[in-house]
C-alpha positions in Angstrom: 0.0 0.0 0.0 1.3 3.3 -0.6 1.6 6.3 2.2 4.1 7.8 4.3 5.1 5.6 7.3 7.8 5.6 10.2 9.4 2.9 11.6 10.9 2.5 15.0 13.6 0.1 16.4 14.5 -0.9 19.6 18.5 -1.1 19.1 18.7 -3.6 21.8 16.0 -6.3 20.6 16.7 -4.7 16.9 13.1 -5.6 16.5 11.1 -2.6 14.8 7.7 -2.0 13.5 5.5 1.1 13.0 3.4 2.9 15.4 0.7 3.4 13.1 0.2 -0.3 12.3 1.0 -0.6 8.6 2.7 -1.7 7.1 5.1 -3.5 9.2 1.7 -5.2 10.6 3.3 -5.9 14.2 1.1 -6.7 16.8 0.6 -3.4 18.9 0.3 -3.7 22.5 -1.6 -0.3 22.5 -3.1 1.7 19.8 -5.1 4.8 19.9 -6.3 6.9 16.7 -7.4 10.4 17.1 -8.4 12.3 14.2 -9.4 16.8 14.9 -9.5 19.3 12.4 -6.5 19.2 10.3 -4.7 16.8 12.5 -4.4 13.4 13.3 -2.7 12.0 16.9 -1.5 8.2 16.5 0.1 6.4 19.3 1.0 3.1 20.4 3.2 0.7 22.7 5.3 -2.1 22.1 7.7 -4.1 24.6 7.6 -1.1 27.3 8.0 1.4 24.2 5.3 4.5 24.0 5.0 6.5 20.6 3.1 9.0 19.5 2.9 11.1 16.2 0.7 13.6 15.1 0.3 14.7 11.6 -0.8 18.3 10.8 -2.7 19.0 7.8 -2.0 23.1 7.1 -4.6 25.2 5.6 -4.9 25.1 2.0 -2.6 22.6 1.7 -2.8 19.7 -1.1 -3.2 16.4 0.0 
């Protein structure tokens, strides 16, 4: 699927995954999706490890 993703990776494990899901597909421990006006908050937890990311959409911006 095509998008914009990050990955994370805990240099210890050297496991990674995303903390929006997709596409690494890893099972999240926690996983909340918040969506406002121009913005959405994502955030997760794997092994111990919190994220969270928020993506701004700016005003009259293409998508």
């Amino acid at each position: 699927m095509g998008g914009r993703y990050l990955y994370l990776r805990d240099n210890a494990s050297g496991k990674y995954w995303s903390p929006s899901w997709m596409p690494t597909r890893t099972k999240l421990d926690e996983y909340e999706c918040r969506h406002g006006q121009g913005y959405t908050i994502i955030t997760s937890k794997v092994n111990g490890i919190k994220s969270s990311t928020r993506y701004f959409v700016p005003l009259g911006g293409e998508s």
